[in-house]
PAKEBA-737946 format. One record per residue: residue number from 0; residue in three letters; y, x negated, z of N, C-alpha, C, O in turn. Coordinates in steps of 0.02 Angstrom, whole numbers, plus 50000, padded with zeros to 5 digits. Layout:
% PAKEBA-737946
[rec NUM, 'ALA', [Y, X, Z], [Y, X, Z], [Y, X, Z], [Y, X, Z]],
...
% end
This chain:
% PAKEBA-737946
[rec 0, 'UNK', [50756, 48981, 51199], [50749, 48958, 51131], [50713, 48890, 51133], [50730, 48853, 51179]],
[rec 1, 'UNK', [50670, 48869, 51093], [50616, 48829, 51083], [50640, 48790, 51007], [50656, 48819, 50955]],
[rec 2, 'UNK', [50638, 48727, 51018], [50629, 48673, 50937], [50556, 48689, 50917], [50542, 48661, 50864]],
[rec 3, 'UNK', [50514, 48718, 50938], [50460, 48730, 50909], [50469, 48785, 50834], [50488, 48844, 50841]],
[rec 4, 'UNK', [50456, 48762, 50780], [50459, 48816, 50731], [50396, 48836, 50741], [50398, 48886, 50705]],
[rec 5, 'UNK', [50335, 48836, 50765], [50266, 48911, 50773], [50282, 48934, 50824], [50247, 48982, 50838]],
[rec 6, 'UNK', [50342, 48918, 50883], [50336, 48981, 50950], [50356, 49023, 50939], [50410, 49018, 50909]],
[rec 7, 'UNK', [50335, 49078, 50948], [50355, 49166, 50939], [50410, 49149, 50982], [50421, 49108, 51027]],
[rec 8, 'UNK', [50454, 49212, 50941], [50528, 49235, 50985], [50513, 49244, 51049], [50460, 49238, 51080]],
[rec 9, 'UNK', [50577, 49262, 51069], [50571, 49253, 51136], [50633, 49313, 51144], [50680, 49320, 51183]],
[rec 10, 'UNK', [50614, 49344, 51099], [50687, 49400, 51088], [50642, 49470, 51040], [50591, 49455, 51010]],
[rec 11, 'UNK', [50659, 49518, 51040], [50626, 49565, 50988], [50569, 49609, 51000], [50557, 49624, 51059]],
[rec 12, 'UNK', [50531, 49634, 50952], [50479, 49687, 50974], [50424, 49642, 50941], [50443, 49615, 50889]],
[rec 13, 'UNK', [50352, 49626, 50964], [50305, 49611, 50929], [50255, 49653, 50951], [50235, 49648, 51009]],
[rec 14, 'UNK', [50230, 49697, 50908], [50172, 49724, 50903], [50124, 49691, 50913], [50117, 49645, 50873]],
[rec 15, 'UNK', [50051, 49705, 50990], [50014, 49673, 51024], [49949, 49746, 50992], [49945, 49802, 51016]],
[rec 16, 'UNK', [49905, 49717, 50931], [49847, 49740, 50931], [49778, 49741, 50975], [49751, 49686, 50985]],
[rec 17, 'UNK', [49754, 49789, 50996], [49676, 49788, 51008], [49630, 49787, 50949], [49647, 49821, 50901]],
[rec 18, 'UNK', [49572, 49751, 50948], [49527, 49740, 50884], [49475, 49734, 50928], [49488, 49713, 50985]],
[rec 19, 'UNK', [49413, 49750, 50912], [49346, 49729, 50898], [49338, 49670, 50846], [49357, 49669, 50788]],
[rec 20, 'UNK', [49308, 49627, 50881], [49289, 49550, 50835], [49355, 49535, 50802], [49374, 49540, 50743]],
[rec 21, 'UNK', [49386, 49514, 50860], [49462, 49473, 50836], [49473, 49410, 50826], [49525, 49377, 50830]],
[rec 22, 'UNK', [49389, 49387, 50804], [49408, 49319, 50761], [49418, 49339, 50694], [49463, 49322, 50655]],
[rec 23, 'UNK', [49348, 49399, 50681], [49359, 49430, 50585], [49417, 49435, 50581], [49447, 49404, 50537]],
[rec 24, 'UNK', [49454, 49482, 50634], [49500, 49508, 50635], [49583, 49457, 50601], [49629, 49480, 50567]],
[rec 25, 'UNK', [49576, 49407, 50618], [49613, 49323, 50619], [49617, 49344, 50546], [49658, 49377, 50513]],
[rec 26, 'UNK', [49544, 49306, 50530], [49518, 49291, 50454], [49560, 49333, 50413], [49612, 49312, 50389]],
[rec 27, 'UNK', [49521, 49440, 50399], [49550, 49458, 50362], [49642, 49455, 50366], [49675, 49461, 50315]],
[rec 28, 'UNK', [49668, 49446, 50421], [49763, 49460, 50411], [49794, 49391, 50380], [49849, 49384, 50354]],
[rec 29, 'UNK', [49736, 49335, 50389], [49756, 49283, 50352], [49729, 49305, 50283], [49762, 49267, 50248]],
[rec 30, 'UNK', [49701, 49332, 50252], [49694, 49314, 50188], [49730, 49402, 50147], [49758, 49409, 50093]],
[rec 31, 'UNK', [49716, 49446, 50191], [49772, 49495, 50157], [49841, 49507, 50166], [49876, 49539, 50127]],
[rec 32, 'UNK', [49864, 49473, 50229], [49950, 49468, 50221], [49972, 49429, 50231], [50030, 49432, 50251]],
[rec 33, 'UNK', [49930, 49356, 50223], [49950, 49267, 50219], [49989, 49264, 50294], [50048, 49250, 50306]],
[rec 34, 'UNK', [49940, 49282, 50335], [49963, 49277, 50405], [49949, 49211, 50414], [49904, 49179, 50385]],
[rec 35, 'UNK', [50010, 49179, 50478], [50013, 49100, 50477], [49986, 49123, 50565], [50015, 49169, 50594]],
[rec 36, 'UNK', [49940, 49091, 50591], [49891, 49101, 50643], [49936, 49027, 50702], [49909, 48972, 50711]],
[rec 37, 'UNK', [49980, 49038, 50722], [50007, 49025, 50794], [49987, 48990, 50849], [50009, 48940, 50876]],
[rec 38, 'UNK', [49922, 49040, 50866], [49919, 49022, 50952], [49844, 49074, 50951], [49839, 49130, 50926]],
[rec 39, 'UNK', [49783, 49027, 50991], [49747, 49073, 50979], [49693, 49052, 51062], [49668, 48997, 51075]],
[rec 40, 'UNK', [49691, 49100, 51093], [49656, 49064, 51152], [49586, 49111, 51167], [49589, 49172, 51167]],
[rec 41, 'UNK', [49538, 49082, 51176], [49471, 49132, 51184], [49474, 49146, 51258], [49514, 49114, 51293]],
[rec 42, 'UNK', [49439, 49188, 51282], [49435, 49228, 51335], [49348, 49239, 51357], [49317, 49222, 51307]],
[rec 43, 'UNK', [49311, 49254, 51396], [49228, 49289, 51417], [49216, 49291, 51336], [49209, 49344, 51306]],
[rec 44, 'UNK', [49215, 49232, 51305], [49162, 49235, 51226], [49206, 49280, 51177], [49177, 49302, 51127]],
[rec 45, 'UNK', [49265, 49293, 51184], [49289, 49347, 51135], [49385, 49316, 51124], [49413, 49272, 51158]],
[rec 46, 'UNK', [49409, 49348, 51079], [49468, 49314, 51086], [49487, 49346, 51127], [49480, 49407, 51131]],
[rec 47, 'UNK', [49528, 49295, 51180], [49584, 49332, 51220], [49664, 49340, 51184], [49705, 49385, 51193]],
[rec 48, 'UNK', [49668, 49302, 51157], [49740, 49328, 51111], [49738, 49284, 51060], [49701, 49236, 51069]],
[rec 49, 'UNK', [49772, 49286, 51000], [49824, 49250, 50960], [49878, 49282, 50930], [49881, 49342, 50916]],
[rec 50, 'UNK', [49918, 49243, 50920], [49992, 49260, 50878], [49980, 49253, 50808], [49942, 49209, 50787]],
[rec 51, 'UNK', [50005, 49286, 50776], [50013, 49271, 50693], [50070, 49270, 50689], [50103, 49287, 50738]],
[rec 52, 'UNK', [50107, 49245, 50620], [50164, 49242, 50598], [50157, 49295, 50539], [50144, 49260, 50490]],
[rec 53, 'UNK', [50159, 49363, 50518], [50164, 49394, 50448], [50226, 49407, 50413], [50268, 49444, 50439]],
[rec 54, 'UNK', [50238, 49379, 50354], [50299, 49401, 50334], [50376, 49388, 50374], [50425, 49425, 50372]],
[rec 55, 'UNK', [50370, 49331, 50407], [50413, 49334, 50463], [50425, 49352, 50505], [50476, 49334, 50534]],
[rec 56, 'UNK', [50384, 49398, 50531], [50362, 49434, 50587], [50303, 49410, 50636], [50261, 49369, 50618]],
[rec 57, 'UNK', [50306, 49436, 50690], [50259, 49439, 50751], [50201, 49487, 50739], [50209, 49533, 50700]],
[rec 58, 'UNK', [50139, 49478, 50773], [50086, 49507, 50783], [50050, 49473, 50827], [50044, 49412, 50827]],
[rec 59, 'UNK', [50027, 49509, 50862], [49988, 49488, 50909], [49933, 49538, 50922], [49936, 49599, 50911]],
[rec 60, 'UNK', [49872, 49495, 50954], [49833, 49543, 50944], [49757, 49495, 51010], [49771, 49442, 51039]],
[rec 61, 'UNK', [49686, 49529, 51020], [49656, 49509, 51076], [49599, 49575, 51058], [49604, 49633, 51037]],
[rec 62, 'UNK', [49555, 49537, 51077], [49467, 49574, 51073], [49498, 49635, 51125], [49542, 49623, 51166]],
[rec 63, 'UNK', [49463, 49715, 51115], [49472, 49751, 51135], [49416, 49723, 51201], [49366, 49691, 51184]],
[rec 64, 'UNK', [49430, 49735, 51269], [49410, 49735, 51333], [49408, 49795, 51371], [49450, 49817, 51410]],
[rec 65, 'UNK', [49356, 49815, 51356], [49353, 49896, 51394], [49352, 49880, 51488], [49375, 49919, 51529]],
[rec 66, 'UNK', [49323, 49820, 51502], [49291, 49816, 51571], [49376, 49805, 51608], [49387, 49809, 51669]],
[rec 67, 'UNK', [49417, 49794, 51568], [49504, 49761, 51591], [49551, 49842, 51553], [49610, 49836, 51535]],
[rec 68, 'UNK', [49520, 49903, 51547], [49578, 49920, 51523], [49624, 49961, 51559], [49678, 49980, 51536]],
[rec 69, 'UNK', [49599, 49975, 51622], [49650, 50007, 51684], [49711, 49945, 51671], [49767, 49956, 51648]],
[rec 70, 'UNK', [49683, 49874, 51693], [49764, 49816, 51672], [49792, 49801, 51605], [49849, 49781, 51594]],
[rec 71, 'UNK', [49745, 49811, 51560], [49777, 49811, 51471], [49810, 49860, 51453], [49863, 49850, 51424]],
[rec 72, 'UNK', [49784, 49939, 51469], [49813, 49974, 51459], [49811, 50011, 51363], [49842, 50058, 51338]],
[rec 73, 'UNK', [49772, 49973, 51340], [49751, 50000, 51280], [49683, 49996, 51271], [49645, 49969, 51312]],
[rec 74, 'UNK', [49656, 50033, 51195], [49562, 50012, 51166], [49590, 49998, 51087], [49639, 50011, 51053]],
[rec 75, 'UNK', [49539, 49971, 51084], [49549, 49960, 50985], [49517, 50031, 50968], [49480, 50066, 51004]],
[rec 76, 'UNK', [49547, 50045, 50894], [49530, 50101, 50851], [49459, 50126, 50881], [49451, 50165, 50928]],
[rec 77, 'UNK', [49403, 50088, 50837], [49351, 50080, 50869], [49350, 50148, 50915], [49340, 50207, 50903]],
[rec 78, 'UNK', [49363, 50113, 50971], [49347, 50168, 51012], [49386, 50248, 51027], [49372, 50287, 51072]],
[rec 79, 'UNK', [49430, 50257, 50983], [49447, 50297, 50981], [49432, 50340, 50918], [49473, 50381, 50899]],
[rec 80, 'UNK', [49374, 50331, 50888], [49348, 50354, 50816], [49394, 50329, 50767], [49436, 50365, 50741]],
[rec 81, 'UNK', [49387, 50254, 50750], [49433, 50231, 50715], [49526, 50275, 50681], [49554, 50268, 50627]],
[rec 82, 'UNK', [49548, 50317, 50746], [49609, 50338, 50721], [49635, 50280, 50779], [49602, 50240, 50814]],
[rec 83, 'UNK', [49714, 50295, 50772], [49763, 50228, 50789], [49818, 50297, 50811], [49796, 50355, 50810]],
[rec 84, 'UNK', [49890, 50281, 50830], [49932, 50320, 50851], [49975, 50290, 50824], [50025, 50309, 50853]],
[rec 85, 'UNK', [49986, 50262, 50795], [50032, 50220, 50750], [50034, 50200, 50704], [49978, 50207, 50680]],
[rec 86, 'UNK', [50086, 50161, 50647], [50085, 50130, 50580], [50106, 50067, 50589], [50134, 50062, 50644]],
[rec 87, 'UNK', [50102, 50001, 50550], [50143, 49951, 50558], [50184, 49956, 50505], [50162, 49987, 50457]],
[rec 88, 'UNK', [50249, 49929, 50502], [50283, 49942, 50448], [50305, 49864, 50401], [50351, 49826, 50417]],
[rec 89, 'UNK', [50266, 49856, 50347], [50307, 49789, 50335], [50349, 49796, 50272], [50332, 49815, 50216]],
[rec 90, 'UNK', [50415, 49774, 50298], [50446, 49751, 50234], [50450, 49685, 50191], [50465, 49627, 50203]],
[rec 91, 'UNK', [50430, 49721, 50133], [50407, 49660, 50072], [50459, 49663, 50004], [50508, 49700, 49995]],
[rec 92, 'UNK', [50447, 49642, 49985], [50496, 49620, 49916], [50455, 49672, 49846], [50483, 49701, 49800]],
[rec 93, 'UNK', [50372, 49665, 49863], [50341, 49701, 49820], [50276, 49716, 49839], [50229, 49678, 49848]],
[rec 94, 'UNK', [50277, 49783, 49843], [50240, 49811, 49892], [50156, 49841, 49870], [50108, 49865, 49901]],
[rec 95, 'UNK', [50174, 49820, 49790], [50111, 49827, 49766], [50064, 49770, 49774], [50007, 49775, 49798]],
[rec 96, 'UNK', [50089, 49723, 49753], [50061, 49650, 49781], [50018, 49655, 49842], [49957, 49653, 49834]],
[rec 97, 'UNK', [50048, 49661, 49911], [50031, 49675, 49959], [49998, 49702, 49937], [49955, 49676, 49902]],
[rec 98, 'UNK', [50002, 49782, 49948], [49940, 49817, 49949], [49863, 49816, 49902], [49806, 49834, 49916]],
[rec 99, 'UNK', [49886, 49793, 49854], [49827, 49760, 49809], [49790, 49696, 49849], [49730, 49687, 49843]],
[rec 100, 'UNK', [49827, 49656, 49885], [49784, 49603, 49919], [49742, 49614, 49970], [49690, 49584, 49986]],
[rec 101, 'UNK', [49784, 49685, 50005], [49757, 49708, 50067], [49700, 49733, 50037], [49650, 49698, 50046]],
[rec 102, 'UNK', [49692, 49787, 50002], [49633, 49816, 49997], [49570, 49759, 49941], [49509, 49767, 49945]],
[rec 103, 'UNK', [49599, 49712, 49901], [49564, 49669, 49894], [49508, 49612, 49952], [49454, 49586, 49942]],
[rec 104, 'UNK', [49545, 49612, 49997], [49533, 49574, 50065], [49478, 49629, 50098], [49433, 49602, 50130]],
[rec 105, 'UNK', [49475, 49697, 50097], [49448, 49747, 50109], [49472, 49804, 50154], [49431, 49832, 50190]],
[rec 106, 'UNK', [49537, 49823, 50154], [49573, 49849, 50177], [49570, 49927, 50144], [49576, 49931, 50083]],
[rec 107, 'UNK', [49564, 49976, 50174], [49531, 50038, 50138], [49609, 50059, 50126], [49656, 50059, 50165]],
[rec 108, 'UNK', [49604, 50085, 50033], [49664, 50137, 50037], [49681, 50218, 50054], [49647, 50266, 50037]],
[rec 109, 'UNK', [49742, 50218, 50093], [49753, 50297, 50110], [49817, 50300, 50063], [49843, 50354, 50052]],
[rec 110, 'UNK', [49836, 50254, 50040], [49936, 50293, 49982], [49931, 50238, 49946], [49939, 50182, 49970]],
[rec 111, 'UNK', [49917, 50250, 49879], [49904, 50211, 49854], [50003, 50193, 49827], [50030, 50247, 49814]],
[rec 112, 'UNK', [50033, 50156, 49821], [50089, 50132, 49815], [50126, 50189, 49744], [50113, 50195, 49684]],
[rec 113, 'UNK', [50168, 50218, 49787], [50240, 50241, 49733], [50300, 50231, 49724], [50324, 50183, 49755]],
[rec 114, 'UNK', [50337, 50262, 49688], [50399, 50240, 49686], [50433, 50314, 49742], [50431, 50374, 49728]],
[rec 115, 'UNK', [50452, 50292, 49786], [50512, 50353, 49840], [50587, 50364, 49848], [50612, 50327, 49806]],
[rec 116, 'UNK', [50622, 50389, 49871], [50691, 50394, 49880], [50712, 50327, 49916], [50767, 50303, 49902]],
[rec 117, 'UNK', [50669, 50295, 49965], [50689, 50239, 49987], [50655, 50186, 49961], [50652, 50139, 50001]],
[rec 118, 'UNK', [50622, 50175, 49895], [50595, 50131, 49871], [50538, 50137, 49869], [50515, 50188, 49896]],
[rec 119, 'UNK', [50483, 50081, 49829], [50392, 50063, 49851], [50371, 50087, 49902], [50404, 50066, 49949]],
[rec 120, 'UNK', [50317, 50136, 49922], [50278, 50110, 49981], [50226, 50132, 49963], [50224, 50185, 49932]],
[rec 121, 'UNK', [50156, 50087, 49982], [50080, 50105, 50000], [50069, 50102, 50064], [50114, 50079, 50101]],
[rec 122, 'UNK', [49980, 50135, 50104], [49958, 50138, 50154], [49918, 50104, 50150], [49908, 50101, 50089]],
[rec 123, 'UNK', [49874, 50065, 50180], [49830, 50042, 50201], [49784, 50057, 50282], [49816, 50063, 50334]],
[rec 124, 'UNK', [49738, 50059, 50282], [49707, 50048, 50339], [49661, 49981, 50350], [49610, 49976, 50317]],
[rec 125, 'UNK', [49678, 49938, 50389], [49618, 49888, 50379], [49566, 49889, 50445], [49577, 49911, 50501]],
[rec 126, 'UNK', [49512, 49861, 50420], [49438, 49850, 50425], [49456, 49853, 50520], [49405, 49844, 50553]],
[rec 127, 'UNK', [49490, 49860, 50542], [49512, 49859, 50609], [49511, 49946, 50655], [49490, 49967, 50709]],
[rec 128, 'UNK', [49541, 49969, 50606], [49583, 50032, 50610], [49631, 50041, 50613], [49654, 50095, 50631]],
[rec 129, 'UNK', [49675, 49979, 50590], [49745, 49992, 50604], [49782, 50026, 50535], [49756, 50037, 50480]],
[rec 130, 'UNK', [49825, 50035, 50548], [49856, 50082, 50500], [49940, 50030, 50455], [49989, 50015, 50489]],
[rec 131, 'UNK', [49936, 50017, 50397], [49992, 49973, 50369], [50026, 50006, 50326], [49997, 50044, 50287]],
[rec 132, 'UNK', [50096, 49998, 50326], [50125, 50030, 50268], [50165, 49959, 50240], [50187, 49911, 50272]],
[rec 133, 'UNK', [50165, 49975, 50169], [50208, 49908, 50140], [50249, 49925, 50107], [50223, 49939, 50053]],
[rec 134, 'UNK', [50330, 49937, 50104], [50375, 49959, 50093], [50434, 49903, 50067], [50459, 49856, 50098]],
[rec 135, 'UNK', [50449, 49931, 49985], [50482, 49893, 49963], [50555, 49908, 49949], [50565, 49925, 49891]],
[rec 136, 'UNK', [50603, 49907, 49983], [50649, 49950, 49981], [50707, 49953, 49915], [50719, 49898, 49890]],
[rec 137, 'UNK', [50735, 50001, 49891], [50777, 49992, 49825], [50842, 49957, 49853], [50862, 49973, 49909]],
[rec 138, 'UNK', [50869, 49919, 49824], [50924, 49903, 49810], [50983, 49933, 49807], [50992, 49973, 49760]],
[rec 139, 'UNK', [51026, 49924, 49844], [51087, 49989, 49854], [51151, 49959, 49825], [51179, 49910, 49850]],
[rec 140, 'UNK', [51175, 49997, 49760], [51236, 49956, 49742], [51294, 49992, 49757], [51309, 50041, 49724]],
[rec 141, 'UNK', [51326, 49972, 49802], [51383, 50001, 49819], [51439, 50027, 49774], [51481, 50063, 49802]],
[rec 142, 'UNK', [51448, 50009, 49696], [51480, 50025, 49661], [51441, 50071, 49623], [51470, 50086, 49570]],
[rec 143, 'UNK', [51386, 50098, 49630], [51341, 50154, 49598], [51363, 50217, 49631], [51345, 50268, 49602]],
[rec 144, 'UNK', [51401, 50225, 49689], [51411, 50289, 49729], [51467, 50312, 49699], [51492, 50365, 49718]],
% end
């Protein structure tokens, strides 16, 4: 544990993205999910990593490196015909918001936000290939059962 309030946990799961041009990459998550930008170190002309802070959460993320990926062990979308194998999941308070900023920022829509059994959720894909869901969950009143 760290007195630093920007050091990432040191406990938990943080999702480590591959991107193509992971400075844009910075830019758009700061301006569609008011990502607070951490720690950011360049690498051979490209980013080698930074941390974001989203929503209280971790992200991390680093220029896709094809010439390193036997030791990375991943590729960005990109190279996989912009599909991904995954979703990120964020929980928000209001999930239309989000998703209106995201795709404002330029984030393409795939669900555009409804109401579900477990509350709000929209999809997003952003300019990356990654895949976002923003999920607003209902309120459970225990004296309603």
């Amino acid at each position: 544990m760290t007195d630093d309030p920007n050091a990432p946990p040191s406990t938990g799961v943080a999702p480590y993205l591959s991107v193509r041009d992971g400075v844009a990459a910075v830019a758009f998550y700061t301006r569609a999910f008011a990502a607070e930008l951490l720690e950011r170190y360049d690498f051979e002309g490209k980013l080698g990593h930074a941390t974001l802070r989203i929503n209280d959460g971790i992200v991390m993320l680093a220029d896709e490196f094809p010439e390193h990926e036997a030791m990375i062990g991943n590729v960005a979308p990109a190279s996989l015909g912009n599909r991904t194998t995954f979703t990120l999941n964020l929980y928000v308070t209001d999930a239309d918001l989000w998703f209106d900023r995201a795709v404002a920022a330029g984030a393409d829509a795939i669900r555009p936000c409804s109401d579900e059994f477990y509350g709000r959720h929209g999809k997003v894909r952003d300019p990356f290939g990654h895949v976002w869901s923003f999920v607003a969950l209902k309120s459970h009143d225990a004296t309603a059962d």
